[in-house]
N, C-alpha and C positions, 0 to 999 in steps of 0.2 A: 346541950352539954353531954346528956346520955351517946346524943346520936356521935358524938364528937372522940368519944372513950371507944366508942364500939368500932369504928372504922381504923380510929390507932392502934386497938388491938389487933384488929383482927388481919390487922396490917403486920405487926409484931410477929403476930401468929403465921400468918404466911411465910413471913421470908427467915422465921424457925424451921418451917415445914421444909422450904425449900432449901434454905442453908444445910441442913441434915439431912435431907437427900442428894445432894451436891456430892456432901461428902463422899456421901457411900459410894456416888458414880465414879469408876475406874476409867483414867485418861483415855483420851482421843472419842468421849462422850458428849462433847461440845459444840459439836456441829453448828448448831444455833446458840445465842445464847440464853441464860436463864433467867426468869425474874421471880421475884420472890413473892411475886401475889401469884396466886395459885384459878382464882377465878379470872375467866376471860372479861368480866368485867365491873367496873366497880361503883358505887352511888355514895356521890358527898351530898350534904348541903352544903349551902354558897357561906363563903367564906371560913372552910375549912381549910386545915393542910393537906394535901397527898406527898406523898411520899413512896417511890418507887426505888429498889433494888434490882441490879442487874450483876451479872457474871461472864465472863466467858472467857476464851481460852486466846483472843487475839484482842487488840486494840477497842474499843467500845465507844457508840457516837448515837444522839437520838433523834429522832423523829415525831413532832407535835403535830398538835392542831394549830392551825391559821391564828385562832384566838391567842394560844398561849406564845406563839412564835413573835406576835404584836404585840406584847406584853412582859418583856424579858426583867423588867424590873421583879416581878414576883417570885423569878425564877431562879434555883441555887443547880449547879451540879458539881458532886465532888467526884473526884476520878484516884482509882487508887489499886496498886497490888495485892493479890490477898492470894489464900491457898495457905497451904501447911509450907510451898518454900519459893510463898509468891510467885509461883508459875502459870496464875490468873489474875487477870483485870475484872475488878470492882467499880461500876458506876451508880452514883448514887441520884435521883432527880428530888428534889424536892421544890413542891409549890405552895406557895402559901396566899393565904386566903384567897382561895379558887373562887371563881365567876361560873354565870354561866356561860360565858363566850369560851368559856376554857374547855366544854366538853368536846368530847372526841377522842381518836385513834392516841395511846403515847405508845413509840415502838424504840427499841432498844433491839441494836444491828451490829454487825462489827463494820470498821471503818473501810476496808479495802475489801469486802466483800458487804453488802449492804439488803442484797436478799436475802442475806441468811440473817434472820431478825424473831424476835419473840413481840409479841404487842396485846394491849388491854387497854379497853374501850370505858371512860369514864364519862360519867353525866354528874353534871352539876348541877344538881337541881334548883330551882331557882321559884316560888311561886308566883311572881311579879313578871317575871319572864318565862312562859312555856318553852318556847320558840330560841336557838341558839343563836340563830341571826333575828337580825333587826332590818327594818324598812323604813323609808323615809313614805311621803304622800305616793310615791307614784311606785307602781311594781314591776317585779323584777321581770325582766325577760327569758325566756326555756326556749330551749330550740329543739323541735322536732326533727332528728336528721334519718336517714333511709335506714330500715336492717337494723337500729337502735330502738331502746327501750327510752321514751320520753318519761323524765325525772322531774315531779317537784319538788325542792330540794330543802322541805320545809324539817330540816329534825330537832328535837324536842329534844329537852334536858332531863325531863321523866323516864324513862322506858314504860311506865306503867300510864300517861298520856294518851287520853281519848281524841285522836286527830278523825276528822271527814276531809273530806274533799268536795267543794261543792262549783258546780262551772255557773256561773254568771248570767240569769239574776241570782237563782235559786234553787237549782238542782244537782242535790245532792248525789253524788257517787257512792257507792258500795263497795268496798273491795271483798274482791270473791278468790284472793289466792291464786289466781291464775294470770289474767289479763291486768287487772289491778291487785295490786299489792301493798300494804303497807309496812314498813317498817323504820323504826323509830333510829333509825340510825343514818338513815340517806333521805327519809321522806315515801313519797307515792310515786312509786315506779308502773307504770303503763306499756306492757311488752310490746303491746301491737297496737300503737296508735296512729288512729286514721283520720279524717277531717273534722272528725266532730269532735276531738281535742282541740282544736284550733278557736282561739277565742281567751277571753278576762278566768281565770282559776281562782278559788282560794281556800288554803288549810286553813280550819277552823276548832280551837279549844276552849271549853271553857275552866275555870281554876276559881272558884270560890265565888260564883255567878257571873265571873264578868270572863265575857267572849274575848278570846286575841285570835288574830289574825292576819295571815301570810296571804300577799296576792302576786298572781305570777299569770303575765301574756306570753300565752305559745304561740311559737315564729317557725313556722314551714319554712326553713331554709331552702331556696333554689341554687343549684348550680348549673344555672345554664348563661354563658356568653355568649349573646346575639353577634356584635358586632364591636372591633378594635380598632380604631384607629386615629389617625395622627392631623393635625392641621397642616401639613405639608406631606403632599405623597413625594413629592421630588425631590431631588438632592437642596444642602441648604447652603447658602455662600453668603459669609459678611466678611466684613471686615475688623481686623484687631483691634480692640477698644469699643467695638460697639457692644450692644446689648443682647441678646438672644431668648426666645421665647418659644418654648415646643407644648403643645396640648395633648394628653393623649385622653381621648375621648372612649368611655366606654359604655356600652349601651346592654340590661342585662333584665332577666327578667324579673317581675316582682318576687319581692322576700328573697331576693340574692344577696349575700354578701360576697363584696369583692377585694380583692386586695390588689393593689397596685405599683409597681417597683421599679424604680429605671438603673439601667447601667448604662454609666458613660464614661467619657475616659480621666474626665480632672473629677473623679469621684473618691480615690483616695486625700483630695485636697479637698474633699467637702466644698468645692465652687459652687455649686449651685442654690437656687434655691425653690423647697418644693412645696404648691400649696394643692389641696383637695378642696372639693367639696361635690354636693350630690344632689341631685336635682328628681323630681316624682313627676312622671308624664302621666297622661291616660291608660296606658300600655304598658310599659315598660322604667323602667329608671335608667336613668344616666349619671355616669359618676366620671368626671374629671379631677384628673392630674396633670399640672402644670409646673414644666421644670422652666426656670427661670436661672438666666446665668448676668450678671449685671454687666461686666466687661469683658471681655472674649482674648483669650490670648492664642497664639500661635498653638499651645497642649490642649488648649479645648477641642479640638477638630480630631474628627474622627468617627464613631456609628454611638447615635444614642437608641435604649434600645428601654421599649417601654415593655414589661411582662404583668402579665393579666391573669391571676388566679381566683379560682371561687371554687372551694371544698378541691377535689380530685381532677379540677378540670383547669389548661391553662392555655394561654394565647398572648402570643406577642406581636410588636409590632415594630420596625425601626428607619430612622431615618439619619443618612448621612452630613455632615455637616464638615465645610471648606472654610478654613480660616485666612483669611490674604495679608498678607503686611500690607500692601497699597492698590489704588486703584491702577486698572495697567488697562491697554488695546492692544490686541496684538491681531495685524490685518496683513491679509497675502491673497496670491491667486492661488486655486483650489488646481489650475491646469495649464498654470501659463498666462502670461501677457493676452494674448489671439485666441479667440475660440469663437466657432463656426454652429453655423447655424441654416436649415434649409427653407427654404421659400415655400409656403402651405404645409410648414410644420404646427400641429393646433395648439404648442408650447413651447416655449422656450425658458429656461431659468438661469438667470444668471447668479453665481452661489458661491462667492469669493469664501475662505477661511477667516474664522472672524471670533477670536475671543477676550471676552470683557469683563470687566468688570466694576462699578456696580452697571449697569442693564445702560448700556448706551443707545442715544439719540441715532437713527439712521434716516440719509436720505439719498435718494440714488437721482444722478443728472445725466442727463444725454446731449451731450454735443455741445455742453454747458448748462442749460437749461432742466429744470426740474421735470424729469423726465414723465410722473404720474400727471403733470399739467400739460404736456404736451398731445397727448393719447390717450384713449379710453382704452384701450389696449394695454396699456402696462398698466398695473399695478405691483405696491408693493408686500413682500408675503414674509414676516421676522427679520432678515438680515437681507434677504433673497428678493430681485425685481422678477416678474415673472411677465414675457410675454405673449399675448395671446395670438396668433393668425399668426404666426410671422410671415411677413409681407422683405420685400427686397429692399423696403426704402426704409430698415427697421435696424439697416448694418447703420454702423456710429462705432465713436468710443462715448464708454457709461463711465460715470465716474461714483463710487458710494462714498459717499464721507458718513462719517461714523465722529461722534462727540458724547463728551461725558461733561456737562457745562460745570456742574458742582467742582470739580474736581480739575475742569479748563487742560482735560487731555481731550486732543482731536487726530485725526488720521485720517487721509483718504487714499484712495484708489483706484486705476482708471485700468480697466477694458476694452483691447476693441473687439466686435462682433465683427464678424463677417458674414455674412447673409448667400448663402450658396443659390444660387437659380438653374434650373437644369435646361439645359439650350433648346434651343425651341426656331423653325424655318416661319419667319411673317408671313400673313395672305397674301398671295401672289407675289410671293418674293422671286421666285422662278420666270423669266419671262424673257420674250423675244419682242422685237419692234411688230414684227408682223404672225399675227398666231397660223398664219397657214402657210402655205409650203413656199419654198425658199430654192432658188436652185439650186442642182446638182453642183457642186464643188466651190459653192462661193464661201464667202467667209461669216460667219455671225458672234453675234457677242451676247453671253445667256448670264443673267445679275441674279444671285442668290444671296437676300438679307437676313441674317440670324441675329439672337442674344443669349448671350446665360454667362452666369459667373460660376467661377471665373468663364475669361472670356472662351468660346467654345473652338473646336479644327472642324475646319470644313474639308471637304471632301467628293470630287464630282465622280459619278459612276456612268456609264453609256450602255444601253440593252439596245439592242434594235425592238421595235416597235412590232409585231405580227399582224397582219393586215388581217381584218374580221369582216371587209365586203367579198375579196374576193381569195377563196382559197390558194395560198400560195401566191398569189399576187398576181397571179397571167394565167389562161387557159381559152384554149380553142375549139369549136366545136362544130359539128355541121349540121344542117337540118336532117337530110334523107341520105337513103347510102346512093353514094355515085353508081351514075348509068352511063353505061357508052352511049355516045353524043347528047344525053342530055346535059342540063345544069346543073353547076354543083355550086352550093353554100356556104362559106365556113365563116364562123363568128370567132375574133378575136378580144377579150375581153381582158383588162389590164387595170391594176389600180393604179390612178392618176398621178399619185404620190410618187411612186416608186421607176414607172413608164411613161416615155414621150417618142412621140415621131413616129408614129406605127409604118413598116410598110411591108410589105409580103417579095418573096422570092421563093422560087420552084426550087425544091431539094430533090436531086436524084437522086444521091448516097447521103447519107445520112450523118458520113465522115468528113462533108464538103458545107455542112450547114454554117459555119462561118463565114465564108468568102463573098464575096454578093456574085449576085447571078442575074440573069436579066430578067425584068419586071415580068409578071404575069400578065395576060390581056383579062380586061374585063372594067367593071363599073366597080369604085372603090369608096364605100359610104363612113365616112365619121365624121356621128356628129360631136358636137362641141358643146359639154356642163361644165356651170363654174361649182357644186358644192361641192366641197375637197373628201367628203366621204363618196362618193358618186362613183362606179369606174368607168371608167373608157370603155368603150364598143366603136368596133370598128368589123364594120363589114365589107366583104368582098365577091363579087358577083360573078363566075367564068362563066364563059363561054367556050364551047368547042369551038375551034379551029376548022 
């Protein structure tokens, strides 16, 4: 009761002090506004009243503790003009019978500027409860993040509260003002905490022999994203009515938290629907999100797009999706009806235009017949027959039928190939009845057989042939140089081919060597070879006269 008189007074006595200072202050003094407790902070026991006084020169609005803001039945505020000609706002808080859940920051701000605020820090003292929060069996979790000071955020309703800190089984921390710090208004603040914070904490009081106790697991947050992504890297295509199902998979390291978000396009209609959950590897953790759409309309098509944050760091990832009113084929040539192909080509692909959907049956036939059953040589490759050697006997028309059974749409298609062969003269296609010589002016008949596709022109060319026994084809020669009255020699030598009938005539002038003239006297030798590369010799023997 003493303590009860002493805190309303001195409450009284306060917002005297400061109501008669007020006064004395000369307008545009209100920057902030005022409160009539004068210390920055104040100490009940539990279940007193407080009551606060505030002033200022604009509108007036306050700011609690967590505790009293969950607790609004306790709570009165009367709001009102005041001043010598009401040209200030009067707010009044009053709380009655305070907790300790009630201790903490009360600030008093004005409403349309909200920094500029006056505030005083109350503990409710409590001896049954040190501690202003409460714990259930399991404790709470702190998160060590980078460049920050790791908080235990154990504060007490004393200010005058003997708190330790001790890490888990039994070693007690010191605070030394620097590194660790205590204070009774946020807890044990740790400016520079390194690994060996990491691990089971707990603030420790005791209040009339018996220990209370706050425990807290520090969590080294990571932000590191290994890897994002999606159960379909491809575009996605269904049908209207059906059901739709995206994963987006995320893979991150230990002690990450991650956050996970999709946009898509029937997202202002709330379609979808999204479920998580998170998985612990040896290495790493995996957290899935799956969006889930039950029946797909023509507005659901478009890019869904998964984004991936963890602290400062983010990554997305998206995949398109086709929505179709019905199943459809739509089949054509890529180049025309006819299309060519050459002979000892190492492939050929035949590659009609082809689109479907949902994923149709294909089978490609040749000359009717299923064309992969006819040849090891074809095979078939998605839409596309592909053949291997092409060979000449490989021209056909193909035909691809294409079917969707569910759905009893079908379509086909026929191609012809045409197989090009480049023309080409048979083994002795060239030829004469008789391969040796023929006579002078008679008539002969020469057979040249070819192929190739299309069919090839022929074309005869005639060179004369150069004799390689005998230079030039004729030539005359003599043994010794001519002597008066003795013998003279001359050898006449002719390829057999080109010369017949040898006979010799005396030329006087040399302008008369055509005309005949009369025989030489002498012995006139030739003999007679049948092989047609062989030449002719013919010799002739004079004698003087």
């Amino acid at each position: 009761m003493i303590g009860y008189i002493f805190v309303v007074l001195c409450g009284l006595a306060g917002s005297a002090l400061a109501k008669g200072k007020v006064e004395r202050e000369p307008k545009g003094k209100f920057s902030a506004p005022v409160l009539d407790v004068k210390s920055r902070q104040l100490v009940l026991e539990a279940n007193q009243t407080l009551t606060i006084h505030c002033r200022g020169r604009w509108e007036l609005s306050w700011a609690f503790p967590g505790g009293v803001a969950r607790d609004q039945e306790r709570m009165r505020l009367e709001d009102s003009r005041c001043g010598r000609q009401s040209q200030h706002y009067c707010s009044q808080l009053t709380l009655s019978s305070a907790q300790a859940q009630h201790t903490g920051s009360f600030r008093c701000r004005y409403s349309h500027r909200t920094l500029r605020q006056r505030a005083v820090y109350v503990y409710v003292t409590d001896r049954q409860r040190p501690f202003v929060e409460e714990q259930n069996n399991s404790p709470d979790v702190v998160y060590m993040k980078e460049s920050q000071p790791l908080v235990f955020p154990c504060r007490v309703t004393n200010p005058d509260a003997t708190v330790s800190l001790v890490k888990f089984p039994d070693q007690e921390l010191t605070p030394d003002q620097r590194n660790i710090v205590w204070n009774s208004r946020q807890g044990f603040l740790i400016h520079s905490p390194t690994y060996f914070y990491i691990g089971l904490f707990s603030c420790k009081t005791s209040v009339n022999g018996t220990t209370h106790s706050l425990n807290y697991l520090t969590h080294r947050q990571v932000n590191k994203i290994m890897k994002v992504y999606l159960n379909s890297t491809s575009p996605v295509h269904s049908l209207q009515g059906e059901s739709l199902a995206i994963n987006c998979t995320v893979t991150a390291e230990w002690n990450s938290r991650v956050s996970i978000s999709w946009d898509y396009p029937g997202q202002a209609n709330r379609s979808a629907i999204v479920s998580r959950w998170i998985m612990a590897s040896t290495f790493h953790m995996v957290f899935y999100s799956i969006l889930s759409i039950p029946k797909l309309h023509r507005s659901d098509r478009g890019l869904y797009i998964c984004r991936v944050t963890s602290g400062p760091v983010s990554r997305e990832t998206n995949v398109s999706v086709t929505v179709y009113d019905r199943p459809f084929i739509r089949l054509k040539p890529r180049q025309g009806a006819e299309v060519e192909a050459h002979a000892g080509q190492k492939s050929y692909r035949l590659s009609p235009k082809l689109r479907a959907f949902p994923a149709p049956e294909v089978i490609w036939l040749k000359d009717g017949k299923v064309a992969a059953e006819e040849c090891s040589r074809y095979h078939v490759d998605g839409n596309s027959l592909v053949i291997r050697d092409v060979a000449e006997e490989d021209a056909g028309k193909y035909t691809i039928l294409v079917g969707i059974q569910e759905h009893r749409l079908y379509q086909n298609l026929t191609l012809s190939l045409v197989v090009n062969v480049s023309p080409g003269i048979g083994e002795k296609a060239v030829s004469v009845q008789d391969p040796g010589s023929v006579p002078r002016g008679s008539r002969q008949a020469l057979h040249c057989t070819s192929h190739g596709v299309p069919p090839p022109h022929i074309a005869w060319l005639w060179h004369p042939c150069p004799p390689k026994d005998v230079p030039g084809g004729f030539s005359v020669s003599q043994e010794d140089e001519p002597r008066e009255g003795g013998d003279l020699h001359l050898t006449c030598v002719a390829n057999k081919h080109l010369y017949t009938n040898f006979s010799w005539q005396r030329v006087t002038d040399p302008a008369e060597a055509t005309p005949p003239t009369p025989s030489l006297g002498g012995e006139l030798d030739t003999p007679t070879h049948t092989h047609s590369d062989t030449p002719t010799h013919t010799v002739i023997h004079l004698h003087t006269q």
